[in-house]
C-alpha positions as CSV (number, residue, x, y, z in Angstrom):
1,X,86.9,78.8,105.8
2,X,89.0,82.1,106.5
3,X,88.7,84.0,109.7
4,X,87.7,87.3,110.0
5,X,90.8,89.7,110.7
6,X,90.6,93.1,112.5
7,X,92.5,95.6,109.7
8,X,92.9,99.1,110.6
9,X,93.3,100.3,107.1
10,X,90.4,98.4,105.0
11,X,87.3,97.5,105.2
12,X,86.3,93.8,104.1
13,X,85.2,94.9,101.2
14,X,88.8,96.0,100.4
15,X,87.5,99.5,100.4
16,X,90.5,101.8,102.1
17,X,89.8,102.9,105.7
18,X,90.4,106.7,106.7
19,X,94.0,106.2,108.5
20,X,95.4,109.6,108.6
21,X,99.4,109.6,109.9
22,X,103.0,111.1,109.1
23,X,105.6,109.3,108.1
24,X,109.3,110.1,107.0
25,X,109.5,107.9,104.1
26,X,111.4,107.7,100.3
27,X,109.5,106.7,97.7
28,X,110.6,104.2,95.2
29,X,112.2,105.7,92.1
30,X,114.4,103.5,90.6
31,X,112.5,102.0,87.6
32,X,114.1,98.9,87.5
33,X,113.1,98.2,90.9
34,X,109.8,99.4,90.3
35,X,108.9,96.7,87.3
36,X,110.3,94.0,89.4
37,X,108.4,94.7,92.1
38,X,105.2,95.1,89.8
39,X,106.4,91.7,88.0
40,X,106.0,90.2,91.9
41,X,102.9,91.8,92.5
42,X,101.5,90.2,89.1
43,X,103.1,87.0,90.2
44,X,101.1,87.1,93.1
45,X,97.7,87.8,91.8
46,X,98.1,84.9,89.1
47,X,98.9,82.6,91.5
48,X,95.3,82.2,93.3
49,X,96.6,82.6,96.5
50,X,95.8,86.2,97.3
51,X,92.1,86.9,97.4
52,X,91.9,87.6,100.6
53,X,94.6,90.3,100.2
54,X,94.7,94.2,98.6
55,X,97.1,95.1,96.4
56,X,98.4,98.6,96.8
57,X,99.0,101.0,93.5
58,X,102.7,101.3,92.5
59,X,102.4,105.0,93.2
60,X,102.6,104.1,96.6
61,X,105.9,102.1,96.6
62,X,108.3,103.2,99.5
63,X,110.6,102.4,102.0
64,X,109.1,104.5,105.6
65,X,112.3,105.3,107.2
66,X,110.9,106.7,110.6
67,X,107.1,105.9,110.8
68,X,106.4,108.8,113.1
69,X,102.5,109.5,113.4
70,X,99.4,106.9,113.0
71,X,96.7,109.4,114.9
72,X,94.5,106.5,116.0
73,X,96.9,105.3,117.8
74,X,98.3,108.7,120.1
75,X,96.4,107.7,123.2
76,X,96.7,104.1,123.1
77,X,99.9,102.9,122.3
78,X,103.2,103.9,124.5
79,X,105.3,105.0,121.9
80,X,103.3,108.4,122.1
81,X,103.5,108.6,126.2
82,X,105.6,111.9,126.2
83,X,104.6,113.5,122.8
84,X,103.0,116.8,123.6
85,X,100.2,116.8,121.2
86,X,99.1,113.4,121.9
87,X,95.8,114.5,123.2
88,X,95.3,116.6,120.2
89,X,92.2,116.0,117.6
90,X,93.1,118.2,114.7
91,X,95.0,117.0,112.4
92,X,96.4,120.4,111.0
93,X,97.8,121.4,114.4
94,X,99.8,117.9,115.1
95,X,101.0,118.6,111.3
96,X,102.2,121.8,112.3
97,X,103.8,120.4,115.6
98,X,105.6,117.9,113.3
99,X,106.4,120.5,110.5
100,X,107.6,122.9,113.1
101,X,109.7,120.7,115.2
102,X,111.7,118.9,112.6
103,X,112.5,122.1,110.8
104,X,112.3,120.9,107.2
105,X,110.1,118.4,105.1
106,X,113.2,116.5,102.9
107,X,116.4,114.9,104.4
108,X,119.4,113.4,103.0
109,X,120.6,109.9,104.1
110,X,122.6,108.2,101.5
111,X,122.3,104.6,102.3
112,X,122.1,101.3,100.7
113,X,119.6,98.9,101.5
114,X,119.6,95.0,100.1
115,X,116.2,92.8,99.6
116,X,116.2,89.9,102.4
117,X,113.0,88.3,101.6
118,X,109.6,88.2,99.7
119,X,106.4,87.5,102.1
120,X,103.1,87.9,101.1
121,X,103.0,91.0,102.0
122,X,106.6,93.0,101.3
123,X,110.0,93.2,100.8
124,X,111.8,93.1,103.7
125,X,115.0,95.3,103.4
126,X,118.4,95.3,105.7
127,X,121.0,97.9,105.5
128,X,123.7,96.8,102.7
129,X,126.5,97.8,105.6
130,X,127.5,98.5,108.8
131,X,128.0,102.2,107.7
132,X,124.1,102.0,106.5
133,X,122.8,100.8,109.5
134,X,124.5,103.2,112.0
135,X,123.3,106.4,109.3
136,X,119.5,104.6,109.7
137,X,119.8,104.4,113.8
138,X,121.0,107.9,114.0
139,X,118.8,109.5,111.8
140,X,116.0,107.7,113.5
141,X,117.0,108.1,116.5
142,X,117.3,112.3,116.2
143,X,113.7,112.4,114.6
144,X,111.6,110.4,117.2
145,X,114.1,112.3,120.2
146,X,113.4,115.5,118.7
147,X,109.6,114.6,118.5
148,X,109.5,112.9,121.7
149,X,108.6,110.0,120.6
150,X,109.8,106.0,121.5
151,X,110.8,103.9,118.3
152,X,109.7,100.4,117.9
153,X,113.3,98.6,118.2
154,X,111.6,95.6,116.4
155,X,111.1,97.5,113.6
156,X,111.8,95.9,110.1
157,X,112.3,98.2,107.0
158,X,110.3,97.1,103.6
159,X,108.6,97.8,100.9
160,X,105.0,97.2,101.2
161,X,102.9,95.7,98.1
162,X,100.0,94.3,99.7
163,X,97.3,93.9,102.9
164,X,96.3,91.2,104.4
165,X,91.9,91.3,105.4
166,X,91.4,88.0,106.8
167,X,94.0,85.2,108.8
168,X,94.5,82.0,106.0
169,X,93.7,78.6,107.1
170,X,95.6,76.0,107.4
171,X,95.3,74.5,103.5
172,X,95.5,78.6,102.1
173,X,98.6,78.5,104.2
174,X,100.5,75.8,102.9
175,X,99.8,76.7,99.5
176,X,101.1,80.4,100.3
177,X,104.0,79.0,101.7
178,X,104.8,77.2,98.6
179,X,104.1,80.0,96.3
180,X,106.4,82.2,98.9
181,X,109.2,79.7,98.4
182,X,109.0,79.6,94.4
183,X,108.5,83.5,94.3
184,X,111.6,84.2,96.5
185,X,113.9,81.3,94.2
186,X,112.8,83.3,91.3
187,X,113.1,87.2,92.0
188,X,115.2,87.9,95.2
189,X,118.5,87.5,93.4
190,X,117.0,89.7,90.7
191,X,115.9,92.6,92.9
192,X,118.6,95.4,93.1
193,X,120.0,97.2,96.1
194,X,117.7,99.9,97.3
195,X,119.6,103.2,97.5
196,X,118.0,105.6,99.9
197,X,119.7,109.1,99.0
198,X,117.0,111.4,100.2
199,X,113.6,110.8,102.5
200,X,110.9,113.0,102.5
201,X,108.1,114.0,105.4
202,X,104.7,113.0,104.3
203,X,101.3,113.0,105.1
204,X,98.6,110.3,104.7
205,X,95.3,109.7,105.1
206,X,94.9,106.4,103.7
207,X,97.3,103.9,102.1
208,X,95.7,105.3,98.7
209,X,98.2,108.3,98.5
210,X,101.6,109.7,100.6
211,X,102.4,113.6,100.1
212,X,104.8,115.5,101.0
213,X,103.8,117.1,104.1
214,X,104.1,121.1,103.1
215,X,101.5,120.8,100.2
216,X,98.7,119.3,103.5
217,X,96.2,117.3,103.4
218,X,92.9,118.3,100.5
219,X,91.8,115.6,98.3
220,X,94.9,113.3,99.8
221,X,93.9,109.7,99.4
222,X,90.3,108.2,98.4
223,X,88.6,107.0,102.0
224,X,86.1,108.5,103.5
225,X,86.1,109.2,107.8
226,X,83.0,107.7,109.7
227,X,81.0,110.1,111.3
228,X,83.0,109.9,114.6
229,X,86.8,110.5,112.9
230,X,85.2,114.0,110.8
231,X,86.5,116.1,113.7
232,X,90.2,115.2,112.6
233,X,89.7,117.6,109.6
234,X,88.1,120.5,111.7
């Protein structure tokens, strides 16, 4: 029997969860990499083991570069300790901030990115060189400086294609792991290098939709706020 797992971002019933943020992110645009990541994602679903997970549209494909802004978290988690808006409830004025700050709402980075592994839940991606890595560190490190804002060192670039809702057991597990194994022997190799010329500032407000930041925020994404997040969108 599964466990239930807390998820931010859905519901049980798979339904998305309002989860409003900002993100500096490009979005997947190479159509050969977009049908093998599809052929993965159908892969998965056929193989049994994913009921317990949600599978995100292939609109939403990307690679975050500098995940800047998750509001839930601004007076709660450290990372946000010297961000001026962090006490801040509307979500048009922290866009502003953001908008403001950073000057402009698409960058160029030129860099390379190679597929390391398949989980259950994304591609994880490493910079193809040396040269990529130190473009990545700078760039991120200018955005979150200018922002005031701390970046996670453990963080692990990837493509998301799904969400897990509830923790597997110990027989779901072993069968994952097996799938995992078989789905990595037949697709990493065929997955192509990630090239990341340009990055773009968007908003979200679920995992349903990202948008570039200057066109805001009506009809962005499909959830709903509780009574108790509406104030976000006074």
């Amino acid at each position: 029997m599964t466990k239930p797992q807390a998820n931010d971002k859905f519901y049980s019933s798979k339904r998305y969860k309002f989860f409003p943020g900002i993100a500096i992110v490009h979005m997947i645009d190479d159509p050969v990499l977009i049908n093998q990541l599809k052929a993965i994602a159908q892969s998965m679903h056929a193989s049994g083991c994913f009921s317990h997970y949600v599978f995100l549209p292939e609109k939403t494909y990307h690679m975050t570069v500098a995940d800047l802004i998750t509001y839930k978290d601004l007076q709660t988690n450290g990372m946000f300790s010297d961000f001026p808006y962090k006490h801040e409830t509307s979500l048009k004025a922290i866009d502003a901030y953001v908008k403001r700050v950073l000057g402009q709402s698409k960058f160029q980075l030129d860099v390379r990115m190679k597929p390391k592994k398949i989980t259950s839940r994304k591609i994880v991606l490493t910079p193809a060189s040396r040269d990529d890595e130190r473009k990545l560190h700078d760039f991120r490190n200018k955005v979150y400086k200018t922002l005031h804002i701390e970046p996670d060192p453990r963080y692990q670039f990837h493509i998301s294609l799904t969400y897990r809702l509830h923790a597997l057991n110990d027989k779901d597990q072993v069968a994952m792991d097996v799938f995992l194994d078989s789905i990595n022997a037949r697709y990493l190799t065929l997955l192509p290098t990630v090239v990341v010329k340009t990055a773009e500032l968007v908003a979200f407000n679920d995992m349903a939709d990202y948008r570039n930041i200057e066109l805001g925020r009506h009809n962005l994404g499909v959830s709903e706020p509780e009574s108790s997040e509406k104030h976000w969108l006074e």
